[in-house]
py3Dmol code that shows the C-alpha trace and the ligand (Angstrom):
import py3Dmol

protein = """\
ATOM      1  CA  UNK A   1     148.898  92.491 130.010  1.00  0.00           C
ATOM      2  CA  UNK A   2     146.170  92.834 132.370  1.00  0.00           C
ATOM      3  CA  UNK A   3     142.855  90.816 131.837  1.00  0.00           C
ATOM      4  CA  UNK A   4     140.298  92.061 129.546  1.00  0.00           C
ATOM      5  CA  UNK A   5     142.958  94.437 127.754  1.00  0.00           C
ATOM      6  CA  UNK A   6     143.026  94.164 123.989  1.00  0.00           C
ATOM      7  CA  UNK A   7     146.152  94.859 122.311  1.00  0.00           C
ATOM      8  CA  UNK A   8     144.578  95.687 119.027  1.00  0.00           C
ATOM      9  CA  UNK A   9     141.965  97.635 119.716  1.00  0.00           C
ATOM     10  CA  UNK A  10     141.103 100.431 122.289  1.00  0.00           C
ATOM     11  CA  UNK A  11     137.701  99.164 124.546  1.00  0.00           C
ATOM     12  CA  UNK A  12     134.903 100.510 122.948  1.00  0.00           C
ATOM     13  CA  UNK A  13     133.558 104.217 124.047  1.00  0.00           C
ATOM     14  CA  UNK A  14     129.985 104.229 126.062  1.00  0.00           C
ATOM     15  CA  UNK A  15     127.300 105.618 123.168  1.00  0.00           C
ATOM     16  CA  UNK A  16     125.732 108.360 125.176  1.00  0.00           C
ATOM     17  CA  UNK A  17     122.045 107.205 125.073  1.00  0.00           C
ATOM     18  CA  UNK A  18     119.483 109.082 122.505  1.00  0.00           C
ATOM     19  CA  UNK A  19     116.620 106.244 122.650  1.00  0.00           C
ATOM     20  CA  UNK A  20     115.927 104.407 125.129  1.00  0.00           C
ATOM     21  CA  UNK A  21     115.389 100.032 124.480  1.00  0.00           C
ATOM     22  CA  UNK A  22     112.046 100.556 126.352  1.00  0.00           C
ATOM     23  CA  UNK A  23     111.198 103.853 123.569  1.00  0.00           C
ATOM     24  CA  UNK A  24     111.804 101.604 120.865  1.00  0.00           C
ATOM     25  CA  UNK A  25     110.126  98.542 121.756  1.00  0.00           C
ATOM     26  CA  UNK A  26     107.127 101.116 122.233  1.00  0.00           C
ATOM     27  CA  UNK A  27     107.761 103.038 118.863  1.00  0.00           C
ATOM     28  CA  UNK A  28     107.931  99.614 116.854  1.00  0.00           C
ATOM     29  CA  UNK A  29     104.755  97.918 118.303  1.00  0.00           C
ATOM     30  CA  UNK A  30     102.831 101.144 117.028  1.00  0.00           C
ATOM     31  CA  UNK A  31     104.390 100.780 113.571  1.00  0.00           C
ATOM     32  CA  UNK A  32     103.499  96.995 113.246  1.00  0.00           C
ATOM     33  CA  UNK A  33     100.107  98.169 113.972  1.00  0.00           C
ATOM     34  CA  UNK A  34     100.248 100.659 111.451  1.00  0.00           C
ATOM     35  CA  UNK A  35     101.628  98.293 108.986  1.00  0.00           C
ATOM     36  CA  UNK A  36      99.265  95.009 109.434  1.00  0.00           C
ATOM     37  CA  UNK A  37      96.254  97.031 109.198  1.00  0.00           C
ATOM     38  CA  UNK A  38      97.685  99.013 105.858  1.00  0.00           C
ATOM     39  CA  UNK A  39      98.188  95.267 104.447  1.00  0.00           C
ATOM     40  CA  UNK A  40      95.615  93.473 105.912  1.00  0.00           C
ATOM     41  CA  UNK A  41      94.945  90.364 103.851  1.00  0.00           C
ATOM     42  CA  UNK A  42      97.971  90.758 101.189  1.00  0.00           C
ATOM     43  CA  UNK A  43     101.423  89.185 101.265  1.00  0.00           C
ATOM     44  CA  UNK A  44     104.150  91.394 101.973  1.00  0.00           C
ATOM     45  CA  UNK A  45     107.808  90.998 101.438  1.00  0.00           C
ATOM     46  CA  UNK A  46     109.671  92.815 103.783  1.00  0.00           C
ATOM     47  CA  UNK A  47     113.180  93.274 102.284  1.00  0.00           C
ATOM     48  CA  UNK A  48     115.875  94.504 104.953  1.00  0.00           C
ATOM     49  CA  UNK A  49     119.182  96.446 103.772  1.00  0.00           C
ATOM     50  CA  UNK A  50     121.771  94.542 105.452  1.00  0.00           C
ATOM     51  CA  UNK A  51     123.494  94.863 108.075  1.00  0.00           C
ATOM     52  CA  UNK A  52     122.167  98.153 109.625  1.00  0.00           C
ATOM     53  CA  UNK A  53     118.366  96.733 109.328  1.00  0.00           C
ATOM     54  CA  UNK A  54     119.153  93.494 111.110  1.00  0.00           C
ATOM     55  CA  UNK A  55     117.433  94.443 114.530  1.00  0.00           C
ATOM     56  CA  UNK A  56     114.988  96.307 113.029  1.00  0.00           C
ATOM     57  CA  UNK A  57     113.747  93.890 110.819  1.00  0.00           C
ATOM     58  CA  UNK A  58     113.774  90.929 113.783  1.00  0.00           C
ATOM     59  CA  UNK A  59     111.020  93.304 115.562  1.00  0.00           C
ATOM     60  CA  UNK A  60     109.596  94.623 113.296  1.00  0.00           C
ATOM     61  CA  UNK A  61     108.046  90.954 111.780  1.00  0.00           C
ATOM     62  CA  UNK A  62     107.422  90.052 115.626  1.00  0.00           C
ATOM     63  CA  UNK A  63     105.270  93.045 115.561  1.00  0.00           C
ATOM     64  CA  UNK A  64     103.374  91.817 112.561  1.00  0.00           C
ATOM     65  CA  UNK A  65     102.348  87.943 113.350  1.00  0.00           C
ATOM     66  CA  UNK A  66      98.629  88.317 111.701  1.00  0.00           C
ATOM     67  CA  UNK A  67     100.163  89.063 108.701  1.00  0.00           C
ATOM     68  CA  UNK A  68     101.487  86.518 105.766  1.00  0.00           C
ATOM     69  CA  UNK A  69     105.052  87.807 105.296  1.00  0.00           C
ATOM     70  CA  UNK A  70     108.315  86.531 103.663  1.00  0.00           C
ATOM     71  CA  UNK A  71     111.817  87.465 104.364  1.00  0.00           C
ATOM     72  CA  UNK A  72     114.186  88.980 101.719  1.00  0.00           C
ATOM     73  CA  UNK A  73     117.640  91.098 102.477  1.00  0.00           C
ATOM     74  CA  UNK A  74     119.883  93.063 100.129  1.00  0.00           C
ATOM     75  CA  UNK A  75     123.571  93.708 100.979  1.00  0.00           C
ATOM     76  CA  UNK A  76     124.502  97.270  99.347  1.00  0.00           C
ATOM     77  CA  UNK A  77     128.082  98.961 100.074  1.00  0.00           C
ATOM     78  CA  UNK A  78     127.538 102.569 100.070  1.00  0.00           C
ATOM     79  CA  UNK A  79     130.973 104.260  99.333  1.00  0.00           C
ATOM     80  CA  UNK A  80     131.875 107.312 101.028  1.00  0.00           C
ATOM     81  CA  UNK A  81     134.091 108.382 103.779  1.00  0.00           C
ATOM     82  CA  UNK A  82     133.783 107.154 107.589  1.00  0.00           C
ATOM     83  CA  UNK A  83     130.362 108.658 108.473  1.00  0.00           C
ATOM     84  CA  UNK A  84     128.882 109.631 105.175  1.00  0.00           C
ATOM     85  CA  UNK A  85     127.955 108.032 101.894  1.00  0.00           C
ATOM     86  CA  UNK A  86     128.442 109.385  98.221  1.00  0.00           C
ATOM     87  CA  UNK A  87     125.636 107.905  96.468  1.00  0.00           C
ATOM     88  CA  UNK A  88     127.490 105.412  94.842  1.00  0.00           C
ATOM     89  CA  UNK A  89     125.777 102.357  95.437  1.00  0.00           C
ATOM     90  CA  UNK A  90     126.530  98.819  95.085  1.00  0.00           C
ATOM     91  CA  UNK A  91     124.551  95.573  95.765  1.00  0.00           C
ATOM     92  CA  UNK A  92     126.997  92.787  97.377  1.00  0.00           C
ATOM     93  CA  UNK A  93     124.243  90.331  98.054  1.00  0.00           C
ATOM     94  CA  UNK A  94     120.970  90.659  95.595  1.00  0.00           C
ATOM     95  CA  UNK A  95     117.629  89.573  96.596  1.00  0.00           C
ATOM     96  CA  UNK A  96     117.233  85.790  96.455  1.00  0.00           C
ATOM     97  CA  UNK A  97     113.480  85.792  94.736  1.00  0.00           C
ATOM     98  CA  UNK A  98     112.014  87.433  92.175  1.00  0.00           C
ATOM     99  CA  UNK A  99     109.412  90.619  93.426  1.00  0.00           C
ATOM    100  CA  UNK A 100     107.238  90.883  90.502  1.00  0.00           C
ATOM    101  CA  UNK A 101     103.390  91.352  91.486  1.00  0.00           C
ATOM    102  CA  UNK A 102     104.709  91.718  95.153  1.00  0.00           C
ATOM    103  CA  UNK A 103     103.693  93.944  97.732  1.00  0.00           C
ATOM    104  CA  UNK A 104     107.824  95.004  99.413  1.00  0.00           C
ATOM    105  CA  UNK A 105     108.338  96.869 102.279  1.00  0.00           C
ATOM    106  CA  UNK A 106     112.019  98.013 102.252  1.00  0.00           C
ATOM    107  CA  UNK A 107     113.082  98.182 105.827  1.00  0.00           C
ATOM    108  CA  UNK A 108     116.515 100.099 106.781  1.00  0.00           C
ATOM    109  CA  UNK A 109     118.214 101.219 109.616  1.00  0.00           C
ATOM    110  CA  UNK A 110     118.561 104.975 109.088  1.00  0.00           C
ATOM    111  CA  UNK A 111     118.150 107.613 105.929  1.00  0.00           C
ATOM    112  CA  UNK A 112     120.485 109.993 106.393  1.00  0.00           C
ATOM    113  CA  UNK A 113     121.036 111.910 103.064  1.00  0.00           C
ATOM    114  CA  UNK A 114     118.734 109.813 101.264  1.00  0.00           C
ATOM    115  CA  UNK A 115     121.267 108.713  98.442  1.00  0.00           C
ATOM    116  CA  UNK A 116     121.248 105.131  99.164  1.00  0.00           C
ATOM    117  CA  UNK A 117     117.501 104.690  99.446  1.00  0.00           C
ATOM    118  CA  UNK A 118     116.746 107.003  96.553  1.00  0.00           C
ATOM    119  CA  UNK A 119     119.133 104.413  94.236  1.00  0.00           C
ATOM    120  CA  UNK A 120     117.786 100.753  96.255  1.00  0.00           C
ATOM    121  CA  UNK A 121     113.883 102.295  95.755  1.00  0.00           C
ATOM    122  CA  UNK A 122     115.026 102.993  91.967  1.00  0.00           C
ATOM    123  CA  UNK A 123     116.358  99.513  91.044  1.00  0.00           C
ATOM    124  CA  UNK A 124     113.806  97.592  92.719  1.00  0.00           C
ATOM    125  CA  UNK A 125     110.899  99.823  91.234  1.00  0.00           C
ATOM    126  CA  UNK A 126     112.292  98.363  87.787  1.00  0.00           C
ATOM    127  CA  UNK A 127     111.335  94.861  88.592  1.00  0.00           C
ATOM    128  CA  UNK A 128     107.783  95.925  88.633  1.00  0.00           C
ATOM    129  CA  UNK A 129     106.216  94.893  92.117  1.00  0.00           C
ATOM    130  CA  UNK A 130     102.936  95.005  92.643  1.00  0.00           C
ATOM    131  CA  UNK A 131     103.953  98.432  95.264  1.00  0.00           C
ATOM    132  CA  UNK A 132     107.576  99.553  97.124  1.00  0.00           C
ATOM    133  CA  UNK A 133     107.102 101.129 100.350  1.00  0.00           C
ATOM    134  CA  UNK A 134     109.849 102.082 102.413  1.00  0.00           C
ATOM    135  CA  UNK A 135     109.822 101.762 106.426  1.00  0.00           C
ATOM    136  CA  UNK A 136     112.925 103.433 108.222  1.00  0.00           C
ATOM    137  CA  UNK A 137     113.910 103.096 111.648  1.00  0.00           C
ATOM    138  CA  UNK A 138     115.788 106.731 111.898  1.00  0.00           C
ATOM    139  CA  UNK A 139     115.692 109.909 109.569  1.00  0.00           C
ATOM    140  CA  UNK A 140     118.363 112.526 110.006  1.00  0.00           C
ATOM    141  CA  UNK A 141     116.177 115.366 107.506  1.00  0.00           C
ATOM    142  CA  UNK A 142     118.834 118.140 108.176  1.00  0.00           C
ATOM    143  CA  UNK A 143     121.191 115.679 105.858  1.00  0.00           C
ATOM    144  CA  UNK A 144     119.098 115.075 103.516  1.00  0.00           C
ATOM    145  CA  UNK A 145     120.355 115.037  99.622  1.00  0.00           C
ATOM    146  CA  UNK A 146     117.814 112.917  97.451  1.00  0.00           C
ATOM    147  CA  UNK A 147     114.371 113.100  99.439  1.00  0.00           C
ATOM    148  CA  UNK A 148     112.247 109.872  99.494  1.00  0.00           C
ATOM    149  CA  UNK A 149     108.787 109.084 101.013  1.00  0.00           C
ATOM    150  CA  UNK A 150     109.439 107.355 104.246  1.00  0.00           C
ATOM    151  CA  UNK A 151     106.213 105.430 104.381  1.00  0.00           C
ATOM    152  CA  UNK A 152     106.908 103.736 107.759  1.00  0.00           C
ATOM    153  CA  UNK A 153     109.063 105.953 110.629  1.00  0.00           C
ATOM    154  CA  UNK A 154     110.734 105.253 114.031  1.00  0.00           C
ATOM    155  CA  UNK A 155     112.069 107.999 115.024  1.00  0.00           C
ATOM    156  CA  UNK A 156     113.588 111.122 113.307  1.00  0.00           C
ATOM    157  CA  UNK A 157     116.582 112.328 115.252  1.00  0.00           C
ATOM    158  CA  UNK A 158     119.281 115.389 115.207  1.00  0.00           C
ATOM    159  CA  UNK A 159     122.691 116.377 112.635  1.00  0.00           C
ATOM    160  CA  UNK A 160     124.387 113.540 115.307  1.00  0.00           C
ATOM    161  CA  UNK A 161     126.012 110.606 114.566  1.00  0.00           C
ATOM    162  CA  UNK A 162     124.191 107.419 116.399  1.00  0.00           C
ATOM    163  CA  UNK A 163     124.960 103.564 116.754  1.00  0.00           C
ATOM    164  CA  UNK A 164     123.259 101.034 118.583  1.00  0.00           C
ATOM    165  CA  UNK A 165     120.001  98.797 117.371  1.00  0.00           C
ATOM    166  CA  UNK A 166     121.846  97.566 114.011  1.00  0.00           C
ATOM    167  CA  UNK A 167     123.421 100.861 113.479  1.00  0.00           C
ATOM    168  CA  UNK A 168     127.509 100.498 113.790  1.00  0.00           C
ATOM    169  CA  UNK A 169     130.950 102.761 113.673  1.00  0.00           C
ATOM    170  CA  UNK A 170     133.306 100.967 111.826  1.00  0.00           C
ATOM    171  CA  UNK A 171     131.151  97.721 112.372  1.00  0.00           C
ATOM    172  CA  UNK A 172     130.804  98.448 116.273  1.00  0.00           C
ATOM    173  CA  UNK A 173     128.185  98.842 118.781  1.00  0.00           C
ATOM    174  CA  UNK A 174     125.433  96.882 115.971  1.00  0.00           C
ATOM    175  CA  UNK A 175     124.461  94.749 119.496  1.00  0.00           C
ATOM    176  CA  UNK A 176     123.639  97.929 121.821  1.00  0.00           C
ATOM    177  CA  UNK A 177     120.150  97.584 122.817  1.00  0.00           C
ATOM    178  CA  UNK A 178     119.294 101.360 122.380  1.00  0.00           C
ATOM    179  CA  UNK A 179     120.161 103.890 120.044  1.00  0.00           C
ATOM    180  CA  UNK A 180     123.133 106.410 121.982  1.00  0.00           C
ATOM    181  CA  UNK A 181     125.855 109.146 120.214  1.00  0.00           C
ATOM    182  CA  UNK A 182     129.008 109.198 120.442  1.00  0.00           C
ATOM    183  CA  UNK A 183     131.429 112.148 121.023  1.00  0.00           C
TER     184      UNK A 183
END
"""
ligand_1 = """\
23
IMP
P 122.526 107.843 103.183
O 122.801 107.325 101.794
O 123.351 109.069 103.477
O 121.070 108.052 103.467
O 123.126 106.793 104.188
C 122.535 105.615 104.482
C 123.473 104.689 105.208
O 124.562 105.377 105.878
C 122.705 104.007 106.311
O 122.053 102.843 105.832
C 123.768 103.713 107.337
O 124.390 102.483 107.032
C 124.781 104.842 107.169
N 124.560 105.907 108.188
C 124.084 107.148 107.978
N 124.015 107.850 109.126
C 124.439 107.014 110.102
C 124.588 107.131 111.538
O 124.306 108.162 112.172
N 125.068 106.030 112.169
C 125.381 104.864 111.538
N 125.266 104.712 110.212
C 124.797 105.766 109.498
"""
view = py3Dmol.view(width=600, height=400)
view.addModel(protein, "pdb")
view.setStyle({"model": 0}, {"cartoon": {"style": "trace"}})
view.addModel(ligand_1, "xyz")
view.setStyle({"model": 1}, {"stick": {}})
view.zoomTo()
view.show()
């Protein structure tokens, strides 16, 4: 076996890049601006959908020092085949403090159809924050199912399928810098 060939898996395919690192950076900076002057003065919980979010999220509360913020994450599994969920919605990993009287800004990676937001924005609506915003990194609107207010938007993109920036293909590509398609 030669070096660097993996007997398991095939080496991963080159995304074909949509955003650029440099785009994003840019794009995010704006929307902490937007953000700490919209909650100037309150604390916000920003609560990131694991895993997709992870990058997001890390820049996202770089972008927003001024402001007092806490951390929260919820694991969902959204089944459904390879590149498209169902709707059906379960939380692996729940929030680990209560959000009454909270101001939460759900932060996610991408809404594609809108199935899995529509059912997180739901449930955590019934533990009666003080408001439930959602900020989203990507929007895909031709797929949409179950519209929701995207309070907070990076980018919306085309019908493609994209990885990179927290985003993965059967848990690949998350570490990519930028935001690229594959074929
Ligand atoms: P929705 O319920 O169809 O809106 O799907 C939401 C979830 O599907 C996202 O949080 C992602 O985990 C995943 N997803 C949807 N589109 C893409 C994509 O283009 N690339 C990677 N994951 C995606």
């Amino acid at each position: 076996m030669s070096e660097g060939e993996n007997p398991v898996n095939n080496p991963p395919q080159k995304p074909q890049e949509l955003i650029s690192a440099e785009a994003i950076a840019d794009r995010v900076r704006k929307l902490g601006e937007e953000i700490a002057r919209d909650y100037q003065g309150k604390e916000l919980v920003l609560v990131g959908i694991l895993k997709g979010s992870v990058l997001f999220l890390a820049d996202l509360a770089r972008a927003i020092p001024q402001l007092d913020v806490r951390l929260d994450f919820l694991a969902v599994q959204s089944y459904g085949d390879a590149t498209s969920s169902s709707g059906v919605v379960q939380i692996t990993s729940d929030l680990t403090k209560p959000i009454d009287d909270k101001h939460v800004l759900v932060v996610e990676d991408i809404v594609d159809t809108g199935l899995t937001m529509d059912y997180i924005l739901d449930m955590l609506r019934t533990r009666h924050p003080a408001s439930v915003k959602l900020c989203s990194f990507l929007h895909k609107p031709s797929r949409v199912k179950k519209p929701c207010a995207i309070d907070y938007l990076g980018f919306t993109i085309p019908d493609r399928f994209v990885v990179g920036y927290g985003l993965d293909y059967a848990q690949r590509y998350r570490n990519l810098p930028y935001i690229g398609v594959l074929d």
